[in-house]
C-alpha positions as CSV (number, residue, x, y, z in Angstrom):
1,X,1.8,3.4,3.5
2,X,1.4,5.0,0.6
3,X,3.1,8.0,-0.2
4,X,6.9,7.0,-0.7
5,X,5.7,5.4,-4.1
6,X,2.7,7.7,-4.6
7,X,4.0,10.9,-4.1
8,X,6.9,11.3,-6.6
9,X,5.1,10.1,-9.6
10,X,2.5,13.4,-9.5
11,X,4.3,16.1,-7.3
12,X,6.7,17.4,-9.7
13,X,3.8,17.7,-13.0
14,X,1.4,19.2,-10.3
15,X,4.3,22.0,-9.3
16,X,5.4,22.4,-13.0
17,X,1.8,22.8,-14.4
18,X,0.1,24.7,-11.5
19,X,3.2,27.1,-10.3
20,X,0.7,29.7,-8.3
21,X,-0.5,26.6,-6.1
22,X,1.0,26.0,-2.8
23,X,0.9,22.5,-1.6
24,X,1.9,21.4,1.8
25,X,2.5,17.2,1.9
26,X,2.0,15.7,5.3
27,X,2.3,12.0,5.9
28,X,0.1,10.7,8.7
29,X,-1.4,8.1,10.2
30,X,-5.1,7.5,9.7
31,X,-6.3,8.9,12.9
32,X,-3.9,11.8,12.8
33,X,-5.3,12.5,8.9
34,X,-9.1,12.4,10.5
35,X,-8.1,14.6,13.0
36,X,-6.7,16.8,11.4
37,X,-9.7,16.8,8.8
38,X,-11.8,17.6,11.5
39,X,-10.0,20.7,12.7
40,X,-10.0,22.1,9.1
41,X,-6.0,21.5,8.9
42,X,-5.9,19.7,6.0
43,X,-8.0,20.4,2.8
44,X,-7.7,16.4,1.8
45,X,-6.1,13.0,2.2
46,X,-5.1,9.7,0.7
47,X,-6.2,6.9,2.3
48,X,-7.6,3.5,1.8
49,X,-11.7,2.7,1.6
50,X,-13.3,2.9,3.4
51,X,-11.8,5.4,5.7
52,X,-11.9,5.1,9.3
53,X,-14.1,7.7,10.1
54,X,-17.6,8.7,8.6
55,X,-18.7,12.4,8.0
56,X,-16.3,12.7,4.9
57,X,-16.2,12.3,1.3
58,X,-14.4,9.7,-0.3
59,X,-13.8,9.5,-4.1
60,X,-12.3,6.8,-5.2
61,X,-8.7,6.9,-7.2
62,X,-7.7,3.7,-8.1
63,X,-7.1,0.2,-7.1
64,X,-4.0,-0.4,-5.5
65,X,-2.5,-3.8,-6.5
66,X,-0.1,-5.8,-4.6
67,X,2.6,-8.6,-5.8
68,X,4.5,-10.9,-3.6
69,X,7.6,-10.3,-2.7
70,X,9.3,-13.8,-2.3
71,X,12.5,-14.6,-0.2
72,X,15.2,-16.1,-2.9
73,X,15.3,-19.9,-0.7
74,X,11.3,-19.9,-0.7
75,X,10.0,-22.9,-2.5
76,X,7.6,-20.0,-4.3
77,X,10.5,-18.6,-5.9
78,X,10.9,-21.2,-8.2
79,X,7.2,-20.0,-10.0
80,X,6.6,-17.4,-12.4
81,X,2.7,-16.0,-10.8
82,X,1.6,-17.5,-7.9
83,X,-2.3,-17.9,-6.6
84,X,-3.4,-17.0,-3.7
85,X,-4.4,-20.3,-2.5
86,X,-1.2,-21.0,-2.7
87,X,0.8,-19.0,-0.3
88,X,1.6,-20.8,2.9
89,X,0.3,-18.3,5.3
90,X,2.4,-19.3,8.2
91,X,5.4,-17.2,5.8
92,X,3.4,-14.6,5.2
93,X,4.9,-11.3,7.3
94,X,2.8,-8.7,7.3
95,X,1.6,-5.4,9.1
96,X,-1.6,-6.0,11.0
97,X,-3.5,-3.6,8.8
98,X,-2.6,-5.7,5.9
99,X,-3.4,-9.1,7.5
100,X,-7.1,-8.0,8.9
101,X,-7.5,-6.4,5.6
102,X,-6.4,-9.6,3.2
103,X,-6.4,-12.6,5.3
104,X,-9.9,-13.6,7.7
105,X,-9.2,-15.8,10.0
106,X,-10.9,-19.0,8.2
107,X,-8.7,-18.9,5.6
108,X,-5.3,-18.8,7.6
109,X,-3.6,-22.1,6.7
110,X,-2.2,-23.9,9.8
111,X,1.6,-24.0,8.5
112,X,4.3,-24.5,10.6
113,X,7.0,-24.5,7.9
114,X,10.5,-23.5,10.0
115,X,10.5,-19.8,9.0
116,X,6.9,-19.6,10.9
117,X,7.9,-21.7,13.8
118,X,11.4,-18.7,13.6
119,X,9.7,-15.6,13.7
120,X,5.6,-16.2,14.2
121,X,5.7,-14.4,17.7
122,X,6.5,-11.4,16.0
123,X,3.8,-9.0,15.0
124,X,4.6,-5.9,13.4
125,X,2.2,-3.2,13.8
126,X,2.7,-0.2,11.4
127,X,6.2,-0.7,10.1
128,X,7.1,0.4,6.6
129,X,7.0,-1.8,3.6
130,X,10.7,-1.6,3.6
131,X,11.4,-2.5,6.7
132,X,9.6,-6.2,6.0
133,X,10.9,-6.3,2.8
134,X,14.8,-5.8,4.4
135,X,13.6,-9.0,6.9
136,X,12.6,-11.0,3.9
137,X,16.0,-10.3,2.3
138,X,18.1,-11.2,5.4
139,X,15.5,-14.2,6.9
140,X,14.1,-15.4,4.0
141,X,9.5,-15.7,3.8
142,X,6.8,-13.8,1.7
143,X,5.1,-10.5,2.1
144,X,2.6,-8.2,-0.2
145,X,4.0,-5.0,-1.8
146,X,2.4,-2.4,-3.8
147,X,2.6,-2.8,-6.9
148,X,3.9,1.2,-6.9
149,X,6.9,-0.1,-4.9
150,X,8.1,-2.2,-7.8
151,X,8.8,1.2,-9.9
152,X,11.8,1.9,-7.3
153,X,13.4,-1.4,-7.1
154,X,16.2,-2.4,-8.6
155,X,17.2,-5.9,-11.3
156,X,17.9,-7.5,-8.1
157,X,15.0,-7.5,-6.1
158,X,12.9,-7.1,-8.9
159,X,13.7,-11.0,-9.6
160,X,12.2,-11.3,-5.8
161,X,8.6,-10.3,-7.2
162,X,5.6,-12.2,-8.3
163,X,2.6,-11.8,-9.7
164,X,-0.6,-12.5,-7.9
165,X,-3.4,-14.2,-9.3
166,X,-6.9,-16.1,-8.5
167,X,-7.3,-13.4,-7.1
168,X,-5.5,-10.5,-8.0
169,X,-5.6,-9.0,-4.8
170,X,-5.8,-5.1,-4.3
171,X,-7.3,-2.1,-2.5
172,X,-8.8,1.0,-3.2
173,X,-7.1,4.4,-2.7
174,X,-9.5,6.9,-2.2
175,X,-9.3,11.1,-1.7
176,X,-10.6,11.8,1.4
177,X,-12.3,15.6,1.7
178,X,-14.6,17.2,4.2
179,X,-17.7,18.0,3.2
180,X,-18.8,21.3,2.4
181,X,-15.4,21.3,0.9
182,X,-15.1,24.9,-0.3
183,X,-11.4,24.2,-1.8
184,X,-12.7,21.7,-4.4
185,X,-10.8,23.1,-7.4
186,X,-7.9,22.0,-5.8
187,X,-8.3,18.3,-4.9
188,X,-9.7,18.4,-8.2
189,X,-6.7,19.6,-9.3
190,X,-4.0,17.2,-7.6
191,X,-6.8,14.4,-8.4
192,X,-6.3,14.7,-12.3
193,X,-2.6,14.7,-11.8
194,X,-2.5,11.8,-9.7
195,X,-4.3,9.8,-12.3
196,X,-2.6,11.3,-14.7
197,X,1.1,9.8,-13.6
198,X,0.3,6.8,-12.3
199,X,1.9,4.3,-14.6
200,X,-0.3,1.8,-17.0
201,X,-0.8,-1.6,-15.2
């Protein structure tokens, strides 16, 4: 999910600088966003590469980072940055986009730390990152975040973050237009202003 942390960094430039355009924010799911493409209902999308469906043109934005968010009794918490090899993947709770996008099978350690042996039979499909986050805080484990979603957290659960490296791990965000796209000025348009607020990393 992106737009809860993408959304207000560019939306109010784009309506100040550009006052004559008229922009109309939907937030879908992937297949509702191709869908929608397909029946000319939406001049664009954010999504991540590569997108789910072919016959579109995908420019790439950025790379979306992710930190971890750490529950304050993990043993992690005690570290400053944290590698990837060392996460115990049996805490990990994620969405299952996120884990068949970051963690392949081979590489899944076979932990049974008490958190995983608490809550392992639950799998959370397309929740929001908040909604993990709020289990972490109240049942303690590890998830990824956006980095974006760090810009709206507060002293408190700020101290919950940590860096992620060997290897940083990320995404791309790409714009997402049909082709033969005869509004291009405009995802133009809301492209440079996207780039232009998104904060240096």
């Amino acid at each position: 999910m992106i737009a809860p942390y993408l959304v207000p960094l560019f939306i109010e430039p784009l309506s100040e600088k550009y006052p004559e355009l008229q922009v109309e924010i939907v937030e879908t799911g992937i297949r509702e966003m191709a869908l929608h493409l397909e029946n000319e209902e939406l001049d664009g999308g954010i999504a991540i590469h590569p997108f789910d469906k072919e016959g579109f043109y995908e420019e790439i934005l950025f790379d979306e980072k992710f930190v971890l968010y750490v529950g304050s009794d993990h043993p992690l918490s005690k570290q400053k940055v944290v590698s990837w090899n060392e996460i115990p993947f049996g805490d990990l709770i994620l969405q299952e986009d996120l884990q068949a996008h970051f963690l392949r099978p081979a590489s899944k350690k076979n932990d049974q730390s008490n958190l995983s042996r608490k809550i392992r039979n639950i799998h959370i499909q397309s929740g929001s990152f908040e909604t993990i986050r709020k289990i972490i805080d109240r049942n303690g484990g590890l998830t990824l975040l956006p980095q974006l979603s760090t810009l709206y957290m507060g002293a408190r659960r700020l101290k919950m973050i940590r860096p992620l490296e060997d290897p940083v791990i990320s995404r791309k965000i790409v714009l997402v237009t049909p082709r033969g796209f005869e509004k291009n000025r405009i995802t133009k348009v809301i492209r440079s202003e996207i780039l232009n607020n998104l904060p240096a990393q």
